[in-house]
Residue, then its C-alpha position, 0 to 999 in steps of 0.5 A: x437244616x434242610x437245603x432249600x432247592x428254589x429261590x424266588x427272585x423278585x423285583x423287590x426285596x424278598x428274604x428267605x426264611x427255612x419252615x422247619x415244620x414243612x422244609x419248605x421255602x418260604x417269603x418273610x418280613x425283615x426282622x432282626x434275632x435269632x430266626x431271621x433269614x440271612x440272604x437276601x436275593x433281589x432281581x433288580x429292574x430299570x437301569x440294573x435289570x439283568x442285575x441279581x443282588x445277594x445281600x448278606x444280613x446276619x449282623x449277630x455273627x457279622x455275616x459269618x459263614x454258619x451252617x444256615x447262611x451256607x446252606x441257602x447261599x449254596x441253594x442260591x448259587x444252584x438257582x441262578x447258575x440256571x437262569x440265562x435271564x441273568x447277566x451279571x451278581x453281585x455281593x454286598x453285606x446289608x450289615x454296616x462295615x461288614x462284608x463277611x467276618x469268614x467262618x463261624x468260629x463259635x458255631x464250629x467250635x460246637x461241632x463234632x470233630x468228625x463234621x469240621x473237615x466236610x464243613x469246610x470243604x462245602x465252604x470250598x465247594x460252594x466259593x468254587x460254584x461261584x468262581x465257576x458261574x457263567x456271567x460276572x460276579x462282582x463284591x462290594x467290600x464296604x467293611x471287614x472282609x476277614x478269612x473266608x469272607x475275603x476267600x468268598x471275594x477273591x472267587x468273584x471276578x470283579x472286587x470293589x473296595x471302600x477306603x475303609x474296608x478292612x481285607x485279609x486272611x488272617x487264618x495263620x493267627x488261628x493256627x490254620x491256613x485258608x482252606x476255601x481257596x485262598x492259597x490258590x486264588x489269592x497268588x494268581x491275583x497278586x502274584x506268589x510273593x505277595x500273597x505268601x507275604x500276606x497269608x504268612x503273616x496274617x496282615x490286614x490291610x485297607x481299601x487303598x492298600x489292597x487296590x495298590x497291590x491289586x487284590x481289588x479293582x477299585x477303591x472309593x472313598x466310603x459315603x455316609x451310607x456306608x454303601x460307596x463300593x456297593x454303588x460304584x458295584x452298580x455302576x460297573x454292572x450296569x456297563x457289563x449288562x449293555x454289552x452281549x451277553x453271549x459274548x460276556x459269557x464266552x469272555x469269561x470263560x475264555x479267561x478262566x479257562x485260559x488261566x488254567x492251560x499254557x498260552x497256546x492251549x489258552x489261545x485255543x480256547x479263546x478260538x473255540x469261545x470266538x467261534x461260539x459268539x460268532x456262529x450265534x450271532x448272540x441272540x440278543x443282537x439281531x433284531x434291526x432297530x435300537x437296542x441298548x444291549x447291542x453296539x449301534x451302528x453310525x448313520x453313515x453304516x446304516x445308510x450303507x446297509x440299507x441302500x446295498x441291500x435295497x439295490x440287489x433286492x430290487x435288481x433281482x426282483x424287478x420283472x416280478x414287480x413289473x407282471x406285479x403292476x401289470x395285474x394290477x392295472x389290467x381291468x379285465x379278469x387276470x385268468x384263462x378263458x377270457x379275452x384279457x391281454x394277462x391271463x396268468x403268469x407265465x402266459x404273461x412273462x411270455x407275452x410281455x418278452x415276445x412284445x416288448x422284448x427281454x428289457x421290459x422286464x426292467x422298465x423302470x428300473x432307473x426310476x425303481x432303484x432311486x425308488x427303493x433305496x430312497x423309500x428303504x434307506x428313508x425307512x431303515x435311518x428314521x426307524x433306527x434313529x426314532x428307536x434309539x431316541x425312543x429306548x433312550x428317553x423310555x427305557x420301557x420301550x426295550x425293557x421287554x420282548x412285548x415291549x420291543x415288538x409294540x414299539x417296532x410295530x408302531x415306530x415301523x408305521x411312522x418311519x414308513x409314512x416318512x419314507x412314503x412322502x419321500x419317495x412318492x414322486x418317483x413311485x409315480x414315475x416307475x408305475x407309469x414307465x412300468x405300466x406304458x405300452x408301445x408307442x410309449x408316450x414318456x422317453x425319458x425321465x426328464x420328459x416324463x417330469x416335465x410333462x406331469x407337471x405341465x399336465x397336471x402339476x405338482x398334484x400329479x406327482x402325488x398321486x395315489x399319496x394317501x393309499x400308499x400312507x395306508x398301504x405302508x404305514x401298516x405293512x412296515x409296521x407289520x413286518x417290523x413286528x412280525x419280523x421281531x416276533x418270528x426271530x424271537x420264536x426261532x431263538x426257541x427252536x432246539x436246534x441252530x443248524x438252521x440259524x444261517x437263514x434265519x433272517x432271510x427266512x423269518x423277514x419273507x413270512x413278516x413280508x408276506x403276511x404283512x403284504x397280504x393284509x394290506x394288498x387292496x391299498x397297494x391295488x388302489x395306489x397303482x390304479x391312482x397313480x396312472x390317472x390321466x395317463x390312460x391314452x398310454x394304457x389303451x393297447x391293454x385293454x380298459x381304462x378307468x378314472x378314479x377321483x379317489x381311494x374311497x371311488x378306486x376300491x367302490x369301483x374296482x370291487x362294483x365291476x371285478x367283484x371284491x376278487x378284483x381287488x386282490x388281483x396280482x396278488x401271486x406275483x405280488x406275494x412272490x415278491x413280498x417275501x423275496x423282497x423282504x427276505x432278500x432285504x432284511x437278510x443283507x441288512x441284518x448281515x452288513x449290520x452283524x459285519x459292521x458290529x464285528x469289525x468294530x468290535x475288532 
């Protein structure tokens, strides 16, 4: 028989059959006698996705560990070591009230002398390959699990029993001792006197017995499909694969090889595990939004995130915004050699400080803050929460990197048109007191309310309402799915020295792109929201009426030129990938802080 190297592993169930002609691996239908396949490898999906099943069907012999069984449960055991898809493996038996009856006595029996001993120790090798996978390993003992075959579970982490399976090694009875492990494995979960007991005497014991002296983690009471240990198996691995991965790993690891060392290397060991999950942030937890695979935070932990982030990002970034409005609202070409109040930038910055003075840099602030922790905590909680309902009712929502990206991309829409309407009031304010010369016209935000709606109702609150739905709408939906895609090529890049700024990183080029796309909208909303307010623009030059979105854009582009609607767009680019950047980078860090301390 020639070892087979690769395995397919298939979403249905697939059996794996050795050509002898070509010694290639090929798929065959199930069949029952001499030449059928004897594993079965099945990659579930839905609630078990991340769940690789190995079935044993070899019900001639019982599942007994033969040259061919060994041969391609050594080959599968190679192939799934390699795959960092998979979180967790499971062993069943698709033969009734048989897990594995241990080693093929008549096939050894024909074998060479000179051939017993490497046959056994290959059994030893490959239990020891599957002691020594990296995720989870658990065996659904529905029947007998005689010598080997309990050798074979006791290399699993985890043992679920049916009342009525049958559990010993019986090896003594044979005249010869477990030779796959079982001396060692067996005394370091029950403990030496018992297993020596055990192994001394050959016993056989049943589910309940072997649960009482913990050799299993579980015993069930068998169902009339036989297959009760094998559902509950399905249960405990769907709990370990909705935790992070990374960090099931490292806790594996942390424990075996803790076993091996006395406590304060142990306890070592444990540092260094700690330290890897850590300093990861395990890869699969740090994307903002629902994940079933991560611990969610509370709303009131949301809310914190969202509102300290928002508030350092708008505090740094305010006199930006402010020459951001500015450009926008100026009529004139923003640039040299004309007789526009802004020309460039830093002309600007010097100008708006020699007129008005360091503080106008901060106009609006009061209103700006309000503004962006309302808009971003608004945005942030329904984006989380409409997630969460989402993958909890559609698990496809998250079921794949595409999947998660569609879904942020359209959930950021909606949660940014929910926060628009929220906020818009306040955005009208800050774009007046932001955009307000000297004499100003409103002192105070009580006066500035009240004049708005004696002029001009509660419309006048509302300005610019629909280009801001069209403005942020997009640029959320932008940013989530861009920030989703750029972390998601990131955690491809071969070296993680970099991993500190990567949320701050990958959250300013979503901001950026997202915001360039859509900056005509963000030109229009401006201009609109400062209708009827043109007696406290006079001083910057002209001033126009627009009676909508559709007229703003028309005009602006009839008598700037189609440049005109990008105008601002430095400032405004600056800000976008600061503002994001600095935003999602603190969101993401409280977030990753608050899941710590929980999980502490």
């Amino acid at each position: 028989m020639c070892r087979m190297s690769t395995y397919m592993l298939s979403t249905h169930r697939r059996y794996l059959a050795t050509d002898k002609n070509d010694n290639k691996t090929t798929e065959s239908k199930t069949e029952i006698g001499p030449s059928a396949p004897e594993i079965e490898i099945n990659n579930l999906t839905g609630d078990h996705q991340h769940v690789v099943e190995i079935a044993f069907n070899r019900p001639a012999r019982r599942n007994a560990l033969g040259k061919q069984l060994l041969t391609q449960l050594d080959a599968t055991i190679d192939s799934l070591n390699a795959d960092n898809t998979i979180r967790c493996i499971l062993f069943r038996s698709l033969v009734p009230n048989v897990f594995c009856a241990g080693a093929d006595l008549k096939e050894r029996l024909e074998m060479p002398q000179e051939e017993v001993g490497p046959f056994v120790s290959k059994i030893k090798e490959i239990f020891s390959k599957i002691f020594g996978l990296p995720v989870p390993t658990i065996a659904a003992l529905d029947g007998l699990a005689l010598g080997g075959g309990l050798e074979l579970a006791l290399a699993c982490d985890i043992r679920i029993a049916a009342q009525t399976a049958k559990l010993g090694l019986t090896e003594t009875k044979l005249g010869i001792i477990p030779g796959a492990g079982g001396t060692q494995r067996l005394p370091r979960i029950i403990g030496p006197p018992k297993a020596k007991e055990l192994i001394y005497t050959g016993r056989i014991l049943n589910g309940q017995q072997a649960y009482e002296i913990r050799l299993v983690n579980e015993v069930v009471k068998q169902n009339e499909q036989l297959n009760a240990a094998y559902q509950r198996s399905l249960e405990i691995a769907q709990e370990i694969v909705q935790q992070g991965p990374l960090a099931v790993r490292m806790a594996k690891q942390a424990i075996n090889k803790g076993l091996e060392v006395d406590l304060q290397t142990g306890l070592e060991v444990e540092e260094g595990c700690y330290d890897t999950v850590l300093t990861s942030e395990d890869r699969i937890e740090d994307m903002v939004g629902y994940d079933p695979e991560k611990k969610n935070l509370t709303s009131s932990q949301i809310l914190i995130a969202s509102t300290t982030a928002s508030f350092t990002s708008r505090f740094l970034l305010q006199p930006i915004d402010v020459i951001k409005i500015r450009f926008q609202l100026q009529i004139e070409p923003i640039r040299n050699l004309t007789n526009s109040k802004y020309r460039t930038l830093f002309q600007s910055i010097r100008l708006i400080h020699y007129e008005e003075g360091l503080r106008a840099f901060w106009k609006g602030h009061i209103a700006a803050q309000v503004l962006s922790m309302t808009f971003n905590s608004a945005q942030m909680y329904a984006f989380e929460k409409v997630t969460k309902q989402l993958g909890e009712m559609f698990p496809i929502t998250t079921s794949s990197p595409t999947a998660k990206t569609i879904t942020h991309f359209v959930i950021g829409s909606l949660a940014a048109s929910i926060a628009v309407i929220s906020c818009q009031p306040t955005d009208v304010l800050r774009t007046r007191f932001v955009g307000q010369g000297e004499p100003k016209i409103y002192h105070s935000y009580i006066q500035a309310i009240s004049l708005i709606w004696t002029r001009e109702g509660y419309h006048g609150f509302y300005r610019g309402l629909i280009p801001a739905i069209i403005l942020y709408a997009p640029v959320s939906a932008l940013t989530f799915g861009f920030y989703e895609l750029f972390n998601r090529a990131w955690d491809h890049l071969p070296i993680r020295k970099f991993d500190s700024i990567k949320h701050g990183f990958n959250g300013g080029i979503a901001g950026v792109l997202a915001k360039f796309v859509v900056y005509p909208f963000d030109l229009a909303k401006k201009r609109l929201e400062v209708v009827k307010f043109e007696e406290a623009r006079s001083k910057f030059g002209q001033t126009r009426a627009y009676s909508g979105l559709i007229n703003c854009l028309s005009e602006t582009i009839r008598h700037e030129g189609f440049t005109g609607l990008y105008k601002g767009m430095t400032p405004s680019l600056i800000k976008a990938y600061l503002s994001t950047a600095i935003t999602l980078g603190i969101y993401d860090s409280i977030c990753n802080r608050f899941r710590q301390i929980s999980s502490d």
